[in-house]
N, C-alpha and C positions, 0 to 999 in steps of 0.2 A: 589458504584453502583453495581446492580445486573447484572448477565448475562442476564436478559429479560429489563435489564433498567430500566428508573423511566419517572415515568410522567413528568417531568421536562426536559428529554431528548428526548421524542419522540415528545412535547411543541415545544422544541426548534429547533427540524428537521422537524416539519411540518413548522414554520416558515422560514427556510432554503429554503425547497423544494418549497413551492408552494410562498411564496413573494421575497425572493434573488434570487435564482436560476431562476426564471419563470422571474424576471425585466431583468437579463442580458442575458439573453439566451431562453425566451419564453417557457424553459419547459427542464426536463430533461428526456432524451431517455433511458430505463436501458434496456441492450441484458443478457441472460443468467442468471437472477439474480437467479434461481432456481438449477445453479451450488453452490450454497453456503449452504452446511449443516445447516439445523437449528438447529443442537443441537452439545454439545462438542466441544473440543477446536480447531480452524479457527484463520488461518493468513492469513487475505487480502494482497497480495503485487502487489502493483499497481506502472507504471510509474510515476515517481517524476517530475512536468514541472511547479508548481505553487502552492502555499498559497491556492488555488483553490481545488484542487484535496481532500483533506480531507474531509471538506462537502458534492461532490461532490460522495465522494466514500460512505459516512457514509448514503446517502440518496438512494443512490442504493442498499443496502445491506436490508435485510428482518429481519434482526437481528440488536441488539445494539453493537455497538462496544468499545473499546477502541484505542489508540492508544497513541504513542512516539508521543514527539513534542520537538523540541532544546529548552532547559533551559531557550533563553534569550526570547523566545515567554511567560513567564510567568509572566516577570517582568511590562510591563504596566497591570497598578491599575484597571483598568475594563477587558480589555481581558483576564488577567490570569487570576485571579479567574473563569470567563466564563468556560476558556477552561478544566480549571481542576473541574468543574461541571459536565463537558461533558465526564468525565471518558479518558482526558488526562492525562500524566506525562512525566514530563523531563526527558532529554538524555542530556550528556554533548559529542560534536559534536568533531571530534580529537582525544578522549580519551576511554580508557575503562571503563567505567561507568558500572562499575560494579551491583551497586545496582539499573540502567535501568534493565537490563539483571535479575538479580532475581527478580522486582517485573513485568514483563513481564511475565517471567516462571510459575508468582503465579496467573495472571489474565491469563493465558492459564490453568494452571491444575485446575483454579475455574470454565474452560466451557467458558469462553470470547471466540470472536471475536476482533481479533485485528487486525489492521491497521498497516503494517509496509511496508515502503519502501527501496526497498533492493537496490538503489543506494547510499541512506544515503545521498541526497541533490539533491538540484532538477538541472536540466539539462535543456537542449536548446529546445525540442521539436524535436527534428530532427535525433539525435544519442542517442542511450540507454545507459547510463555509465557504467561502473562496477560494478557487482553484489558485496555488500560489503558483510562479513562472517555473520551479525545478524542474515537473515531468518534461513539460514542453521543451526544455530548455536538451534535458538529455535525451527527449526523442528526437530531436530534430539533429542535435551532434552526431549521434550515435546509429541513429537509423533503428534503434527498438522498436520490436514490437512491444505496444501496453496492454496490459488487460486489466478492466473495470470491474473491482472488486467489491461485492457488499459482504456485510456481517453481519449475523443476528446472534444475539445472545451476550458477547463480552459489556455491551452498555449496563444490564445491568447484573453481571459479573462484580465487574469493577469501573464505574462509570467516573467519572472527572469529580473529583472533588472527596469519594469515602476510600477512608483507610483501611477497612476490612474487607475482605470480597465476595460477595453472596454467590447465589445458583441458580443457574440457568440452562434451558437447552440451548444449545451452539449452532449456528451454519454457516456456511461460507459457500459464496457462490461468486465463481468467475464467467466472466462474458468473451466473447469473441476480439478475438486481439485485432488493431491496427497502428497503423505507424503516422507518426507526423505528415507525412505525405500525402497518405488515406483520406486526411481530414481537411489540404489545404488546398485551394481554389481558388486564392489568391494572388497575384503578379506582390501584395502586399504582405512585407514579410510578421508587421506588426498585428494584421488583421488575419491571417493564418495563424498565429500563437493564440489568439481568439476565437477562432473557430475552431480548433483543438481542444481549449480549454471548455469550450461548451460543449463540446461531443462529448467527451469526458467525464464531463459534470452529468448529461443527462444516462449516460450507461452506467454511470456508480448508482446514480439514483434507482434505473433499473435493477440492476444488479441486489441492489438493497431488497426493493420489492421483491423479486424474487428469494432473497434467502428469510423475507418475513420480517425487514427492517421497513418502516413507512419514514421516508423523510422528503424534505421538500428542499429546495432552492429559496435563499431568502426572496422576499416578495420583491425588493429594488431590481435583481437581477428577473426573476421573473418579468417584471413590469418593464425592462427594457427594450427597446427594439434589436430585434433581431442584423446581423452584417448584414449589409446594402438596402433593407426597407428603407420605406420613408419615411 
């Protein structure tokens, strides 16, 4: 797929948007969507709380996306082929998946848009997890811009753990994009993946507020010092 997408893709997100999304949730709210470059290469990284949140984000965006999806989302016989139509691809979840990581870097230096969630699985709605190393890892390769993404509404859609999926109003709200560079002030290259990570952390957090998602930072990470205090 192109970085402008295929007709097959933007088919399959007006289906999304105005029949799925609008039966469970009456319509989807998008804040910000004109923080998202339309051109060159974009990492969406959005809070992770539901199966929800990918179409959800892919229909708020002005551009076509790609995104990671875990391995075993590709093995049922109708869905996976779908979702790798849709300019998905596997990650293997626990591991260094190495060759995620290179065809990621190669749909960013082709001008993609990509979807990545930088807790690496989804979480409760309520606490923000762990920023894992991925974003970091491909802003700094790549020279992406990120944009800090909240959601309201897919948790309790389809929150972690039910099989059925209830109804909710939706929003999605993107923040002001920057790049690994933006964030780093350091001669240290370990202690700039850290201060990215927490820039990161504290704009999704905003970003959530703003789309009417209230979550926190676990209390350890909170209660830590901050790079260079004492």
């Amino acid at each position: 797929m192109s970085s402008r997408g295929t007709t097959w893709y933007f088919f399959v997100l007006w289906i999304a948007r105005h029949i799925v999304l609008r039966f469970f949730s009456g319509g989807l709210k998008i804040i910000g969507q004109e923080n998202i470059p339309l051109d060159g290469p974009v990492i969406l990284a959005p809070i992770h709380v539901s199966f929800f949140d990918p179409p959800v984000v892919s229909c708020g965006s002005p551009r076509c996306v790609a995104f990671l999806a875990k391995e075993e989302l590709f093995k049922p016989p109708v869905f996976g082929p779908l979702i790798r139509s849709l300019n998905a691809f596997p990650v293997k979840r626990g591991a260094g998946d190495t060759s995620a990581v290179r065809l990621a870097l190669e749909k960013l230096a082709e001008g993609h848009c990509l979807i990545m969630f930088p807790e690496g699985t989804r979480g409760d709605g309520r606490t923000l997890l762990s920023m894992q190393s991925g974003v970091a890892l491909l802003a700094k390769k790549s020279g992406a811009l990120v944009v800090p993404t909240g959601v309201y509404g897919t948790h309790k859609i389809l929150p972690k753990g039910r099989k059925l999926p209830g109804f909710s109003r939706l929003r999605v709200a993107f923040g002001k994009p920057f790049s690994f560079a933006d964030a780093s002030t350091s001669q240290d290259d370990k202690l700039n993946r850290r201060l990215f990570s927490e820039r990161l952390e504290r704009e999704i957090v905003e970003q959530c507020r703003i789309a009417g998602l209230e979550v926190r930072t676990s209390p350890a990470r909170e209660s830590s010092p901050s790079p260079g205090s004492a």
